[in-house]
PAKEMAR-366572 format. One record per residue (C-alpha): residue number from 1; residue in three letters; x, y, z. Coordinates in steps of 0.25 Angstrom, whole numbers. Each point is the difference from the previous one (the first is absolute). Example, Ala and Ser with C-alpha at 12.3 -4.5 7.8 and 13.67 -1.06 7.14 Angstrom:
# PAKEMAR-366572
REC resi resn     u     v     w
REC    1  Ala    49   -18    31
REC    2  Ser     6    14    -2
# end
This chain:
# PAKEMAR-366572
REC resi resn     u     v     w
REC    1  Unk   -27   -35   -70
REC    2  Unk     9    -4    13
REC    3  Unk     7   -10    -7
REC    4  Unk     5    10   -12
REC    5  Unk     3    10    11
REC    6  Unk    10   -11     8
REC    7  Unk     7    -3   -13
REC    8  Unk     2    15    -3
REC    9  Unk     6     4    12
REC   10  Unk    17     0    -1
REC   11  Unk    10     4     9
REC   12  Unk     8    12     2
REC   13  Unk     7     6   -12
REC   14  Unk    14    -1     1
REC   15  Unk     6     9    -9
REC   16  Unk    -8    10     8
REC   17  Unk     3    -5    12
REC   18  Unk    17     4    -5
REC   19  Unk    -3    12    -4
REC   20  Unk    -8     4    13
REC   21  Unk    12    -3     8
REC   22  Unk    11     7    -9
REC   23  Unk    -9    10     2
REC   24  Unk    -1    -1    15
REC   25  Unk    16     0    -1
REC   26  Unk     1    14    -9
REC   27  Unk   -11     9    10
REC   28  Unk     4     9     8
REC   29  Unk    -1    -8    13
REC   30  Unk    11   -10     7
REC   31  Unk    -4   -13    -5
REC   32  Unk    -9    -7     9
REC   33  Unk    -4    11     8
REC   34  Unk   -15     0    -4
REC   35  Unk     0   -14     5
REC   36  Unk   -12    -8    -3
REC   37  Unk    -5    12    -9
REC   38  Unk     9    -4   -10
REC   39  Unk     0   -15    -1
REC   40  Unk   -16     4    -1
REC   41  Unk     2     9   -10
REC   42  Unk     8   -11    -8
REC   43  Unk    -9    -9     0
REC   44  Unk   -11     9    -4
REC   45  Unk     8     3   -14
REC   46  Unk     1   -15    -1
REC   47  Unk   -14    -2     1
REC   48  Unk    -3    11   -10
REC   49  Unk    10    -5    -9
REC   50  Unk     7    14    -2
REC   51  Unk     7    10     9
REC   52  Unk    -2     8     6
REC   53  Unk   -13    -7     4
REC   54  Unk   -15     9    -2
REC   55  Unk    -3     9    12
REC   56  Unk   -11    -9     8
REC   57  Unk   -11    11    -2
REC   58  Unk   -10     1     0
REC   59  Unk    -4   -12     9
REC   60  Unk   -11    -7     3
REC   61  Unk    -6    -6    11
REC   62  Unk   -11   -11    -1
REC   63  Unk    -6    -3    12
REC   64  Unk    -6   -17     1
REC   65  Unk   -12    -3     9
REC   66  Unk    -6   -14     4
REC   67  Unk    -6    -6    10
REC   68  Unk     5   -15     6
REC   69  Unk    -9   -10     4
REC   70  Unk    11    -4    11
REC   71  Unk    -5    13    10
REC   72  Unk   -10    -9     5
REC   73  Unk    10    -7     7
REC   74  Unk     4    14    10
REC   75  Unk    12     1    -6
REC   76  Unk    -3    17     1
REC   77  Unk    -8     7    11
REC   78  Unk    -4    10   -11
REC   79  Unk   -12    -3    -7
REC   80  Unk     0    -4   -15
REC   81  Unk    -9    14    -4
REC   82  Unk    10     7     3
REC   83  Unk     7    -5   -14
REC   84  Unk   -14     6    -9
REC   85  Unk     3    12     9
REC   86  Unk    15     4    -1
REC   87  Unk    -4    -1   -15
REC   88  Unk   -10    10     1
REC   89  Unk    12     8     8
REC   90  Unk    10    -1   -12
REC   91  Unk    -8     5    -9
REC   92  Unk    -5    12     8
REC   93  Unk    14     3     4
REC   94  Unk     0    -2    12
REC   95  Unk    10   -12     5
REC   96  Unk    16     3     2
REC   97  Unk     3    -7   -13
REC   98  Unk    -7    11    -6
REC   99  Unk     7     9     7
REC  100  Unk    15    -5    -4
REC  101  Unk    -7    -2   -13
REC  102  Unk    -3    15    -2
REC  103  Unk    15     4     5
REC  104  Unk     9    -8    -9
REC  105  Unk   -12     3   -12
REC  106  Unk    -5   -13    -2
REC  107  Unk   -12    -5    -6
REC  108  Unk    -9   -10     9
REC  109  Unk    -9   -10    -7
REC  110  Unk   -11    -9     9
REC  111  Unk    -2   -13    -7
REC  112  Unk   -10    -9     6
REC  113  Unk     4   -16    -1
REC  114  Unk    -7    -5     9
REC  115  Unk    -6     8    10
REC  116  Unk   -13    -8     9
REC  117  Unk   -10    13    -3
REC  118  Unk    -5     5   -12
REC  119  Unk     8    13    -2
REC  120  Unk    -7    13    -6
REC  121  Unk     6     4   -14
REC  122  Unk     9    12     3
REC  123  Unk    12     9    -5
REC  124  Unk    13    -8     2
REC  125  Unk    -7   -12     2
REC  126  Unk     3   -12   -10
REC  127  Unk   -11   -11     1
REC  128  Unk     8   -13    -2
REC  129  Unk    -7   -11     8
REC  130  Unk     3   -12    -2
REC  131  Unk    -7    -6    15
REC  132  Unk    -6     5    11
REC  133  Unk    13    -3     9
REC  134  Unk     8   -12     0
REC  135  Unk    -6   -13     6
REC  136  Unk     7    -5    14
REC  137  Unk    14    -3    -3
REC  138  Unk     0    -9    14
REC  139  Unk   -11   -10    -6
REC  140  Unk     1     2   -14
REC  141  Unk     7     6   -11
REC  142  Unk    -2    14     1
REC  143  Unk    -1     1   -16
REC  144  Unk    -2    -9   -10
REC  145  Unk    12    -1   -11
REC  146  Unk   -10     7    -9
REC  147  Unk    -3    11     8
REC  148  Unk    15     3     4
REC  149  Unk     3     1   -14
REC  150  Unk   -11    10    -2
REC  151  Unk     5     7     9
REC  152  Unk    14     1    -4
REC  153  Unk    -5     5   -13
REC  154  Unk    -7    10     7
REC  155  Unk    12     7     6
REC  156  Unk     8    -3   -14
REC  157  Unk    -9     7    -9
REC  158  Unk     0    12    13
REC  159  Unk    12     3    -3
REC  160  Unk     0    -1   -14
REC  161  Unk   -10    11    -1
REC  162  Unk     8     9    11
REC  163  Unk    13    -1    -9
REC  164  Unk    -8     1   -13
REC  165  Unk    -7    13     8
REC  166  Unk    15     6     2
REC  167  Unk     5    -6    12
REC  168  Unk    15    -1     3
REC  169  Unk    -1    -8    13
REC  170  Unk    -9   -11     6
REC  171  Unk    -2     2    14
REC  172  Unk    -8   -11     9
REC  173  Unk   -11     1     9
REC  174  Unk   -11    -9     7
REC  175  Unk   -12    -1    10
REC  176  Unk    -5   -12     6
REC  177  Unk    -3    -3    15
REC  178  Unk     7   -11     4
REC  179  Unk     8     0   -12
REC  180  Unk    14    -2     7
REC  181  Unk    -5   -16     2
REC  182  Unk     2    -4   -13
REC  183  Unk    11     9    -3
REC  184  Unk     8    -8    11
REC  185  Unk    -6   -13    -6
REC  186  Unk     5     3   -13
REC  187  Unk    12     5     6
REC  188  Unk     3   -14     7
REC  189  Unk    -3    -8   -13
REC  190  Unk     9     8    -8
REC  191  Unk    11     2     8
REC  192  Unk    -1   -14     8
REC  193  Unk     1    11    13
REC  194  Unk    -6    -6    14
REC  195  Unk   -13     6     0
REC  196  Unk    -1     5    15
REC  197  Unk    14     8    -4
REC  198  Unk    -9     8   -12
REC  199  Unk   -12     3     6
REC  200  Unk     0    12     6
REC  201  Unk   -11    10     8
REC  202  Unk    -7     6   -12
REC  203  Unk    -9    11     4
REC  204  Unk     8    -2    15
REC  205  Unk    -9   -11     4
REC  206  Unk     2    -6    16
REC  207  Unk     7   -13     5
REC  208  Unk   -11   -10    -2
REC  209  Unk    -4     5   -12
REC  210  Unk    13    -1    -6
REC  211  Unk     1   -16     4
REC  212  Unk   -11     0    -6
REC  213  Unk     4     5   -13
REC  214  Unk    13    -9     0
REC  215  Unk    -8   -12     1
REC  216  Unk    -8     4   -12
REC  217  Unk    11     3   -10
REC  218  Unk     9   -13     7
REC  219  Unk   -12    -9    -3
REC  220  Unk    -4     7   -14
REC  221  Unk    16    -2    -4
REC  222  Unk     4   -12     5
REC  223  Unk   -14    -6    -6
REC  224  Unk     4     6   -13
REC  225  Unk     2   -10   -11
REC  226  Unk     0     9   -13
REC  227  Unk    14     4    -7
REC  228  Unk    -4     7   -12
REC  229  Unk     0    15     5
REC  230  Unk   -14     2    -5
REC  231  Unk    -4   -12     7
REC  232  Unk     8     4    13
REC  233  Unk    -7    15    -2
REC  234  Unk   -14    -5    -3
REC  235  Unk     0    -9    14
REC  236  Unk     7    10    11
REC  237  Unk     0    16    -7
REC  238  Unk    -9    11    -2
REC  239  Unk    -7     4   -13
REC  240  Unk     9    13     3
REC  241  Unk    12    -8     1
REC  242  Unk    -3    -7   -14
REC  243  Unk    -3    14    -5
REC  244  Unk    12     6     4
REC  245  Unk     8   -12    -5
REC  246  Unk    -4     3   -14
REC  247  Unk     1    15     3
REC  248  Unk    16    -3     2
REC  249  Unk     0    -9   -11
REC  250  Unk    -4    10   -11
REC  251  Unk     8     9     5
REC  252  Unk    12    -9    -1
REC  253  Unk    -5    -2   -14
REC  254  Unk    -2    15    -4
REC  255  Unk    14     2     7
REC  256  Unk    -5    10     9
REC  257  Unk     4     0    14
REC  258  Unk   -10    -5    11
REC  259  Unk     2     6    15
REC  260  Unk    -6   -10     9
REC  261  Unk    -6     3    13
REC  262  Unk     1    -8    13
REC  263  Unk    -4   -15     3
REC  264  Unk   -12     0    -8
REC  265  Unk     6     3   -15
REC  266  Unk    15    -7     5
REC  267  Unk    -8   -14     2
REC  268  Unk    -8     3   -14
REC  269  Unk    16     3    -6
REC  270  Unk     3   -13     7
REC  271  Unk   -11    -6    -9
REC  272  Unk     4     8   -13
REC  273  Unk    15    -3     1
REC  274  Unk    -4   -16     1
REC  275  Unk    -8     1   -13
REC  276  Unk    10     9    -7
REC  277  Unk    14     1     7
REC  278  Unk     5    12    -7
REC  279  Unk   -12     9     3
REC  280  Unk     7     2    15
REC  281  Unk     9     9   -10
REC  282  Unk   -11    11     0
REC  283  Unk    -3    -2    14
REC  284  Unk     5    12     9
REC  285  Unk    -2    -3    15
REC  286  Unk    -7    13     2
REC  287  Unk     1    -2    17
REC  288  Unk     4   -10     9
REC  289  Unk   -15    -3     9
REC  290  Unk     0    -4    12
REC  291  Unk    -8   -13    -1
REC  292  Unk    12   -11     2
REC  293  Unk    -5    -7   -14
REC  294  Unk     5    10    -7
REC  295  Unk    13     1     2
REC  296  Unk     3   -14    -2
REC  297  Unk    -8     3   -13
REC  298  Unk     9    12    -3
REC  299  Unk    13   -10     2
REC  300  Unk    -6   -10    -8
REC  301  Unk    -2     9   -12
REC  302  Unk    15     6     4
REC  303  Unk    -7    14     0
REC  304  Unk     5    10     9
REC  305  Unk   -10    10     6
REC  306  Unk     1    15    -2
REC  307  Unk    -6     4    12
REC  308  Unk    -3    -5    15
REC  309  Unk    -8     7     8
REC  310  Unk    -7   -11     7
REC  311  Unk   -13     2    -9
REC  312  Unk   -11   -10     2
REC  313  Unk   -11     7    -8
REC  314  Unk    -2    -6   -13
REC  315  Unk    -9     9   -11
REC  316  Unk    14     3    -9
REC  317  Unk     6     9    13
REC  318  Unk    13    -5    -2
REC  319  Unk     1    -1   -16
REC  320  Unk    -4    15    -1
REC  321  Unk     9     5    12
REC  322  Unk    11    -9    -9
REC  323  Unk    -4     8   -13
REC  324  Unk     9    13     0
REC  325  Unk    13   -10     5
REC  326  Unk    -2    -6   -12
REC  327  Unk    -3    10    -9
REC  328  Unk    13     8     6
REC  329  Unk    10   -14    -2
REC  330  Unk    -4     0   -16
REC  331  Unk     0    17     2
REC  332  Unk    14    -1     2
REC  333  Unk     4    -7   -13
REC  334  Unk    -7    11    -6
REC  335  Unk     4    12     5
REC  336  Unk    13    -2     8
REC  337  Unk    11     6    -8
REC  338  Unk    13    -8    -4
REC  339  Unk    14     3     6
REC  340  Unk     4     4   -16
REC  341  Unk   -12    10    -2
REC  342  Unk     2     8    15
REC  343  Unk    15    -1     0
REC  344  Unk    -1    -7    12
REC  345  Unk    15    -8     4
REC  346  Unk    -2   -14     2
REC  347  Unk     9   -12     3
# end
């Protein structure tokens, strides 16, 4: 299943690609003036493969939860029930995600990955465990090669089932306590990064624990022998990492764009980038987060955020917030009229 989805993933289309920008060049607009808008939407026909590109709606969000194993080293002062917990939150309603969600008119999918407690069946709720949390990434591989593998076809077939159910747009979401610790590990290993210059304050943890933290992810990267990017995934991610790899990978493959949240889904794009390059053609950086990692993520992947507001939530915040600035660049193509059918003078 992985291995067919990798080969079908091409890049950018670039016949649709010319006619995007001839169009640009015939709206009524100067050309340039929607700045980063534009070279968006263009890209958005090429990864569609026809211009203009579908309107990104409806959208999706799928929302990954796991557990890791490495919480037992205080890398967080929150406890690790709180992960079980802001589940249950989700799919009652009640977290800010939910709230961005119901404004931009998105759908918002749980699916369990990996979550340390048993969780109660429930609307909205997709039961998809492949462990009970991650092992300690600080004294052994946090997954096996198997496991990460299941759990990239987890998140694949996810969003198989959300485009083949009518959605335009992939939005990425995640829950984990202590879950930015392997995203700056995988961060590091990806982009060779110094690990201290990627690992940020998470949930806005104090001095000492932070130290802390850098040791860790130093230790788990510089001890890192794996290449392969299963491998490098299985030994320092997430089960929610590895699921939303694959979530970005079928995306990729279905040419559908995939809005990427913060830290969490940038270092899992890190990951579906290394076992596919031209998958970071359906990658839209949806914000840039506040956690240091994932900017140098971002620049890695040559993805330019949409938005900066110095979020550091998580859940999918920033990719719904990010939804209607996509929607509006392709909306553009659309429903803009030319200089020829208003009338309009142009140079």
């Amino acid at each position: 299943m992985l291995n067919e989805t990798i080969a079908a993933i091409r890049p950018l289309d670039d016949e649709a690609i010319a006619a995007a920008r001839a169009l640009q060049a015939r709206l009524t607009k100067p050309m340039g003036s929607l700045g980063s808008l534009e070279t968006l939407a263009v890209r958005l026909a090429g990864l569609a493969g026809t211009c203009p590109p579908p309107i990104p709606e409806p959208a999706a969000l799928a929302i990954f939860a796991g557990d890791h194993g490495v919480h037992e080293q205080g890398v967080t002062p929150w406890p690790q029930e709180v992960t079980a917990q802001m589940v249950a939150n989700f799919l009652a309603g009640g977290a800010v995600v939910n709230a961005f969600a119901r404004q931009a008119g998105i759908d918002v999918t749980v699916v369990d990955v990996g979550v340390k407690a048993e969780l109660d069946p429930a609307e909205g709720l997709l039961s998809r465990k492949v462990r009970a949390g991650t092992r300690d990434l600080s004294v052994e591989p946090a997954m096996t090669r198997e496991e990460a593998i299941q759990a990239i076809e987890v998140g694949m077939q996810v969003a198989e089932d959300l485009v083949n159910g009518g959605a335009r747009a992939l939005l990425t979401g995640d829950m984990g306590i202590a879950n930015t610790t392997p995203s700056a590990a995988l961060i590091a290993a990806f982009t060779h990064a110094d690990p201290a210059a990627v690992t940020g304050l998470g949930t806005g943890i104090d001095s000492e624990t932070h130290a802390r933290k850098v040791a860790v992810v130093t230790a788990a990267v510089v001890g890192l022998q794996a290449e392969d990017p299963i491998d490098v995934l299985a030994a320092v991610g997430g089960l929610e990492h590895a699921a939303l790899a694959g979530y970005i990978l079928k995306g990729a493959e279905l040419r559908v764009p995939v809005i990427l949240d913060g830290v969490i889904a940038a270092s899992a794009a890190l990951a579906a980038h290394a076992l596919a390059p031209a998958a970071s053609a359906a990658m839209v950086a949806g914000h840039r987060s506040a956690e240091p990692g994932a900017s140098v993520a971002l620049g890695y992947l040559e993805l330019e955020p949409l938005v900066d507001l110095g979020l550091r939530l998580g859940e999918g915040t920033g990719a719904a917030l990010a939804l209607p600035i996509v929607a509006s660049a392709v909306r553009v193509l659309h429903e803009v009229a030319t200089f020829d059918s208003a009338g309009v003078a142009h140079k």
